[in-house]
Structure formats: C-alpha cells, structure tokens
C-alpha positions in Angstrom: 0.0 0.0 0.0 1.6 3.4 -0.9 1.1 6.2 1.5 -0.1 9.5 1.0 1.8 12.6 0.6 1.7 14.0 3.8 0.0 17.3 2.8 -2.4 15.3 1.0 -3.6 13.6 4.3 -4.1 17.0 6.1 -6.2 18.4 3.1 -8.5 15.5 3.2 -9.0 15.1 7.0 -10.1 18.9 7.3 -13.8 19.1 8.2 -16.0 21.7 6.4 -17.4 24.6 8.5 -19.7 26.1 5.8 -22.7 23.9 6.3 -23.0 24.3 9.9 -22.2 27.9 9.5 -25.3 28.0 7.3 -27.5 26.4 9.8 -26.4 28.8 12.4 -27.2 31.8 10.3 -30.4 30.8 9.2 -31.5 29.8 13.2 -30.1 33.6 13.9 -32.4 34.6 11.1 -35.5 32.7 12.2 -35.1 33.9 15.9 -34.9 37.3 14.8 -38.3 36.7 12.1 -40.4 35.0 14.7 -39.4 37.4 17.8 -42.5 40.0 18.9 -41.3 43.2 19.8 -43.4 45.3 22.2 -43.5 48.7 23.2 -44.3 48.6 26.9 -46.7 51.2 28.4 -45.2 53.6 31.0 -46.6 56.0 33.5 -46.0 59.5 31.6 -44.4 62.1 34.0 -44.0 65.4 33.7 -41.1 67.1 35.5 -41.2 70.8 36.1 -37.9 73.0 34.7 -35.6 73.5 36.8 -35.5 77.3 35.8 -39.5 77.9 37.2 -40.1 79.1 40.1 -42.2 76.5 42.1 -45.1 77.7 43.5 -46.8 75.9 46.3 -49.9 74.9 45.8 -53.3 76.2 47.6 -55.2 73.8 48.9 -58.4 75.2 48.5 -57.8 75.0 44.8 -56.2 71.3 44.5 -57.5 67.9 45.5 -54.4 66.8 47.6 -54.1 62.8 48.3 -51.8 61.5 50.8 -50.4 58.2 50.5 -48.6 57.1 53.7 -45.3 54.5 53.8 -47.6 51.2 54.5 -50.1 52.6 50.7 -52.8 54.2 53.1 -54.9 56.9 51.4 -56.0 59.9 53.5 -58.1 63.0 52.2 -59.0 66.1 53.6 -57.4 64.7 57.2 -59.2 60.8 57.0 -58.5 57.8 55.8 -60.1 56.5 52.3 -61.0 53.2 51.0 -59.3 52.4 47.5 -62.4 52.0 46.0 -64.0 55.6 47.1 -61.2 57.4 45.7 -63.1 58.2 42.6 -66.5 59.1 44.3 -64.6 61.6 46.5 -62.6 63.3 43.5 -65.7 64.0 41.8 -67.4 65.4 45.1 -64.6 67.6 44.9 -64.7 68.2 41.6 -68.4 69.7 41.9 -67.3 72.1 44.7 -63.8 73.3 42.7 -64.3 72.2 38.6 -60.7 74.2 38.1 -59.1 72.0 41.0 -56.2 69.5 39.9 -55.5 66.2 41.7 -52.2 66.4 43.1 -50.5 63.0 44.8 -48.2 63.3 48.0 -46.9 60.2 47.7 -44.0 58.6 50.4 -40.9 57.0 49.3 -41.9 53.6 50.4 -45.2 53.7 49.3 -45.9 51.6 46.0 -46.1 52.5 42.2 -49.6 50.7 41.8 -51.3 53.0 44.5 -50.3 55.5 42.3 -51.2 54.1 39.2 -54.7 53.1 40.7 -55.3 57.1 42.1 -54.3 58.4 38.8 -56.8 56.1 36.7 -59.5 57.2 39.1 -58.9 61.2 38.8 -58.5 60.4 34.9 -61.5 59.0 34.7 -63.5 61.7 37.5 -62.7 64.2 34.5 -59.4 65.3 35.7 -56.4 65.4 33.2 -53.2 66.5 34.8 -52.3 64.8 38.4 -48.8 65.6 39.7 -46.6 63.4 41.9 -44.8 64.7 45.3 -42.9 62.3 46.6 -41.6 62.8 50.6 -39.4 61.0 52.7 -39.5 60.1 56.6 
C-alpha cells in the first residue's frame, strides 16, 4: 500500500465549517423573524424645569391625596378606602371644577397606588395629576 503525501492527508481530513455555518445563520435569522417586539406602556411624567419658580400649591384650589409608607390613602385629614377614591374626587370636583388632583406620595409607598389614584382622577374628568414624593 503506498502512503499518502503527507500534505495530502491533512487536506482531506479537514472538516468543512460552511454547512454548519449555514444552519447557524439561518436559526439567527429565524429567531430574529419570529421574535415580537413590544413597546411597553409607562406612566408619563412630567417634570417641572428646573428654571421655574415653584409655586406651592393652595389647597383650597387642588384635590391633595396622601399616600402614607404602608399605601394608606387619607383626604381632607381621613383615611379613604381604594375603592371611594373616585367618588370623592368628583365630590370635589363639583365644589372646585378648576381644582387638579395632586398626589403626595411617600418614598416607600408603591407604584400601583399610584397608578390606581391616577386612573380614578382620569377617569372623574381630571387630566393633569402631579406626583410629590416625601421621605420620613
């Protein structure tokens, strides 16, 4: 038996990368086809400039909701169920139609308190509800 060259012997035991190259490219392609992208929904917040002067807010013109560290709700000095937070804004709604519903908020209270105050003043006619948040 005569024996390969030994250059020969390396060229033919070289294994071929293209195919599986191929198979990788169209998996990446697939992945990328079949992925959904969605646009989550956020909480929109608007910041006042840094360059305005802040003016505190009356009280006799603004709804003003307190939410405590452990997500308790208290207007006008008591404490409010969840569910009559609506009833309540539109009470004083009647009584002020220019008022806007502002939230004082603590630091450890939670997002979805927020969220749930907000979708009840939006939907008692009120557009605009601005966040203060407070610490201990």
């Amino acid at each position: 038996m005569r024996s390969l060259p030994r250059r020969q012997a390396e060229e033919e035991s070289e294994i071929d990368l293209t195919p599986m190259l191929d198979v990788v490219f169209i998996m990446l392609i697939f992945f990328i086809v079949t992925a959904s992208f969605i646009k989550e929904q956020g909480i929109e917040i608007s910041r006042p400039d840094a360059n305005q002067e802040q003016s505190t807010p009356t009280e006799n013109k603004n709804i003003v909701i307190q939410v405590t560290a452990s997500d308790e709700i208290w207007m006008e000095g008591r404490r409010i169920d969840q569910r009559a937070v609506r009833a309540n804004i539109t009470r004083m709604k009647a009584e002020n139609p220019e008022a806007s519903v502002i939230i004082q908020a603590h630091n450890k209270s939670t997002a979805d308190v927020y969220t749930q105050i907000a979708d009840s003043a939006r939907s008692a006619g009120i557009p605009g509800v601005s966040l203060v948040t407070k610490g201990d």
